[in-house]
MDAnalysis code that builds the backbone (N, CA, C; Angstrom):
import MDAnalysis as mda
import numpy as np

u = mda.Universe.empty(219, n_residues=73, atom_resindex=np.repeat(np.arange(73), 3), trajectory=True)
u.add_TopologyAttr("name", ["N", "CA", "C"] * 73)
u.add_TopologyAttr("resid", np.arange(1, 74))
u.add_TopologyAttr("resname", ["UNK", "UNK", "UNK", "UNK", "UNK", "UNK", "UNK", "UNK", "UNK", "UNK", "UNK", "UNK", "UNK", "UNK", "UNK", "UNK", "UNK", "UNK", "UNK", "UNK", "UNK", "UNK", "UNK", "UNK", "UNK", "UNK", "UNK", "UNK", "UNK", "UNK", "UNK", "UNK", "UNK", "UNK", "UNK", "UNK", "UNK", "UNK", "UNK", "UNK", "UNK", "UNK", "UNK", "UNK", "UNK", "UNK", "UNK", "UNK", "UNK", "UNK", "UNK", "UNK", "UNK", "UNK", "UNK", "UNK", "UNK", "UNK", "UNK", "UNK", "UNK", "UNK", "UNK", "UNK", "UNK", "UNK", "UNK", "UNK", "UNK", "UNK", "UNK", "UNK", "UNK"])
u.atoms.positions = np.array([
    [-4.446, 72.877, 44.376],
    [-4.315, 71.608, 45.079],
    [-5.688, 71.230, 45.629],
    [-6.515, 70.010, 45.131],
    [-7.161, 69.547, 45.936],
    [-7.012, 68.555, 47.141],
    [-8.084, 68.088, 48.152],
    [-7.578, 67.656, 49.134],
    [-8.922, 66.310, 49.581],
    [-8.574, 65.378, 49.389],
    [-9.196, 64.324, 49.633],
    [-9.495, 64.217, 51.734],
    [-11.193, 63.753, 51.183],
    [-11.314, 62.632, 52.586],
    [-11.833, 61.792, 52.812],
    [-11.519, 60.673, 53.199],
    [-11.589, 59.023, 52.765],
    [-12.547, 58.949, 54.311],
    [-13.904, 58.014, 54.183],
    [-14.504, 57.974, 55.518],
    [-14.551, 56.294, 55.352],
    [-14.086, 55.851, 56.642],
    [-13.825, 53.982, 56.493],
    [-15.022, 53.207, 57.244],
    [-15.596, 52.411, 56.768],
    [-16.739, 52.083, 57.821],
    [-16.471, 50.515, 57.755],
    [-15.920, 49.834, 58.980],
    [-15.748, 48.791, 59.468],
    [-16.594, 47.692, 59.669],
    [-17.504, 47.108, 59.730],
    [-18.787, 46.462, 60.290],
    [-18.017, 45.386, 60.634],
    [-19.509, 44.465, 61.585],
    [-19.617, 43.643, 62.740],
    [-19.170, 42.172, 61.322],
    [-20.125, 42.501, 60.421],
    [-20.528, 41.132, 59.688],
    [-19.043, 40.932, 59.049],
    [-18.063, 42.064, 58.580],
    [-16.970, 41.920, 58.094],
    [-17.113, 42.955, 56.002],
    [-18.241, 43.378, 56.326],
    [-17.939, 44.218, 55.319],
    [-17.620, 45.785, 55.579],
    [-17.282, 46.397, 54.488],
    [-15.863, 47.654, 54.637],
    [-16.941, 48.567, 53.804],
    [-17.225, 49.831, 54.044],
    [-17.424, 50.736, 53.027],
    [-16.826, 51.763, 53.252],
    [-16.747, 52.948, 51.676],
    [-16.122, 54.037, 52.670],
    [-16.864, 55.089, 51.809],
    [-16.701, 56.266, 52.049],
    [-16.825, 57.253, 51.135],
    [-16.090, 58.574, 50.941],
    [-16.181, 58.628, 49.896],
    [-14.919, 59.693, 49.397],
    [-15.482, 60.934, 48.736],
    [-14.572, 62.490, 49.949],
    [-14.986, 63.893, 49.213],
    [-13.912, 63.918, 49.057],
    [-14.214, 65.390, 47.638],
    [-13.220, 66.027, 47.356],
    [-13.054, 67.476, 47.908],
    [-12.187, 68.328, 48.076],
    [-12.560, 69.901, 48.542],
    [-11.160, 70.816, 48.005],
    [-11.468, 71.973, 48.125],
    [-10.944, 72.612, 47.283],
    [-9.980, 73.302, 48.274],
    [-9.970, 73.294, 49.208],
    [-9.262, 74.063, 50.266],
    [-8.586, 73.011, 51.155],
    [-7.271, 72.996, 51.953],
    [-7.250, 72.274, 52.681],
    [-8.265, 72.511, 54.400],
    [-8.769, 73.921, 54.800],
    [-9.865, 74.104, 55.482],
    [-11.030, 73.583, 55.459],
    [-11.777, 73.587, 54.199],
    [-12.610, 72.255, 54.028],
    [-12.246, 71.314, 54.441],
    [-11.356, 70.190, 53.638],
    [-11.088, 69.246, 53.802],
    [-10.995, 68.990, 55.219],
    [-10.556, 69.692, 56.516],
    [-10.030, 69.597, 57.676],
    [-11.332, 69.688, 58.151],
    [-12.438, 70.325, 58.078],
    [-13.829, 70.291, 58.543],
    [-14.387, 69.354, 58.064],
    [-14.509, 68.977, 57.160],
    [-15.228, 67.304, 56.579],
    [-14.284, 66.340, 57.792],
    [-12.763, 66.009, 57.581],
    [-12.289, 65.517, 58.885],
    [-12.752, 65.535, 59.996],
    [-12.905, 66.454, 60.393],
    [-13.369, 66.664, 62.052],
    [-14.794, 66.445, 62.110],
    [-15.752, 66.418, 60.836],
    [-16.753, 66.122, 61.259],
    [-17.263, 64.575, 61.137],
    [-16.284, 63.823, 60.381],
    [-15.952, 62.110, 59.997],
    [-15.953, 62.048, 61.549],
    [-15.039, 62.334, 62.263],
    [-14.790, 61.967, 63.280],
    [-15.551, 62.245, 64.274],
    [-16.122, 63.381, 64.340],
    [-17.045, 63.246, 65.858],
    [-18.327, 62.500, 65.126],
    [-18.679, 61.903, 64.495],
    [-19.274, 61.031, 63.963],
    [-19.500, 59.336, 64.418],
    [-17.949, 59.375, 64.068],
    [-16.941, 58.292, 64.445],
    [-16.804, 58.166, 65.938],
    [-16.988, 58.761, 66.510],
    [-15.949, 59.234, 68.069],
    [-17.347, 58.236, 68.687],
    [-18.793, 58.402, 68.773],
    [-19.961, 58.180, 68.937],
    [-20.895, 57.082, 67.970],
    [-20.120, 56.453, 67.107],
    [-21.035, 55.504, 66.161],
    [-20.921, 53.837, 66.724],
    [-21.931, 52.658, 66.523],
    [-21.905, 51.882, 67.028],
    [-21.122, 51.375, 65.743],
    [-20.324, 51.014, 65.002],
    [-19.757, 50.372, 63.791],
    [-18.718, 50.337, 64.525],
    [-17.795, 49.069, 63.892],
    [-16.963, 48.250, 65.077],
    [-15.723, 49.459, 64.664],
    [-15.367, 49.897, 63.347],
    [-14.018, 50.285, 62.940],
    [-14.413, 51.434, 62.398],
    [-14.528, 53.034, 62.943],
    [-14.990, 54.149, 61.870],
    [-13.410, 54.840, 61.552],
    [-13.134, 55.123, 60.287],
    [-11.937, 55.907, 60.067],
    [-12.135, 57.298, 59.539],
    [-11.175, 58.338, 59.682],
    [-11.073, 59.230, 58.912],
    [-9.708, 59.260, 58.226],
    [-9.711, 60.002, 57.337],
    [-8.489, 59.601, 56.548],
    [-7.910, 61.258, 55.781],
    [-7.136, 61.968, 55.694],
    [-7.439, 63.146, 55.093],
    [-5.955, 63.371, 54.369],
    [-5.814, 63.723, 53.284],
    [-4.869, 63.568, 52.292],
    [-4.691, 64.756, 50.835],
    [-3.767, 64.675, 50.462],
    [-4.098, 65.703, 49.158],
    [-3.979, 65.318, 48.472],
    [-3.685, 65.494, 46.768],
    [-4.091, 64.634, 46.119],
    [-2.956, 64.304, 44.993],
    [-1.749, 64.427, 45.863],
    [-0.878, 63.656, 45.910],
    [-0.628, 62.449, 46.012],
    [-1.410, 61.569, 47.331],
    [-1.180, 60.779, 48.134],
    [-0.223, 61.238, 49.328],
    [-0.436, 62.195, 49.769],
    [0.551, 62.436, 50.988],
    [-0.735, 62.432, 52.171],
    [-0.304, 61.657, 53.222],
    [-1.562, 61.859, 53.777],
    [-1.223, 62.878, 55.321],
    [-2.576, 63.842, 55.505],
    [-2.261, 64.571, 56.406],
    [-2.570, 64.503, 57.498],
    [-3.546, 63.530, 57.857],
    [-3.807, 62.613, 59.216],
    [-4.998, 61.511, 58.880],
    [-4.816, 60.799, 60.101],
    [-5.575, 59.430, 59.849],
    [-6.142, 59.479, 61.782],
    [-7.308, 58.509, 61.935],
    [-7.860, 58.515, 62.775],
    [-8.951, 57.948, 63.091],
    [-8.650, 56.425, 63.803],
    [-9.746, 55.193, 63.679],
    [-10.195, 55.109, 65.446],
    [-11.334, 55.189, 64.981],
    [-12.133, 54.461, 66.613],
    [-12.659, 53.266, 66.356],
    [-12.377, 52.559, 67.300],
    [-12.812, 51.087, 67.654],
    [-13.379, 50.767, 68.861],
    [-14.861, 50.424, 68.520],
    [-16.033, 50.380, 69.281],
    [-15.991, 49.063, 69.548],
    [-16.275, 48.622, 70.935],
    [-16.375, 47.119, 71.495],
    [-17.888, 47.100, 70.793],
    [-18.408, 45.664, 70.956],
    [-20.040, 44.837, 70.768],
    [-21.057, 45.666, 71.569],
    [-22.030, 46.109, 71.267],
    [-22.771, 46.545, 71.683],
    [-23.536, 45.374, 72.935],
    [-24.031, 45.527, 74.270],
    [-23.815, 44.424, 75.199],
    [-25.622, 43.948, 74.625],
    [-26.310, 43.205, 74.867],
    [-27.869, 42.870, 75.359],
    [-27.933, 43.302, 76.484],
    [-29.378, 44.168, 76.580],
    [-30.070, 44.243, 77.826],
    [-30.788, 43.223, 78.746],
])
């Protein structure tokens, strides 16, 4: 069984990117997760996701931060 992880990147202007590993373990996969996210937890991009799944399509958690506008000094 492999195990997908989908990384979602939201922007200000309205474009979406994401990028996608594959891993061979679901332990990998769960460390690529956790590291999407403390990534995410701290990034100025309006919408960061993690996404983690097997490759099924069953998904085994999901997890979006949403960052307000960065203010002017």
């Amino acid at each position: 069984m492999k195990y997908i992880v989908i990384e979602i990147q939201a922007n200000w202007d309205g474009s979406v990117g994401n990028i996608v590993t594959a891993h061979d373990t679901r332990a990998e996969a769960e460390s690529k997760y956790h590291a999407v996210l403390s990534a995410a937890a701290v990034s100025a991009i309006m919408k960061h996701t993690a996404v983690i799944m097997d490759e099924e399509g069953a998904v085994l958690g999901s997890t979006c931060y949403r960052h307000e506008p960065q203010q002017e000094a």
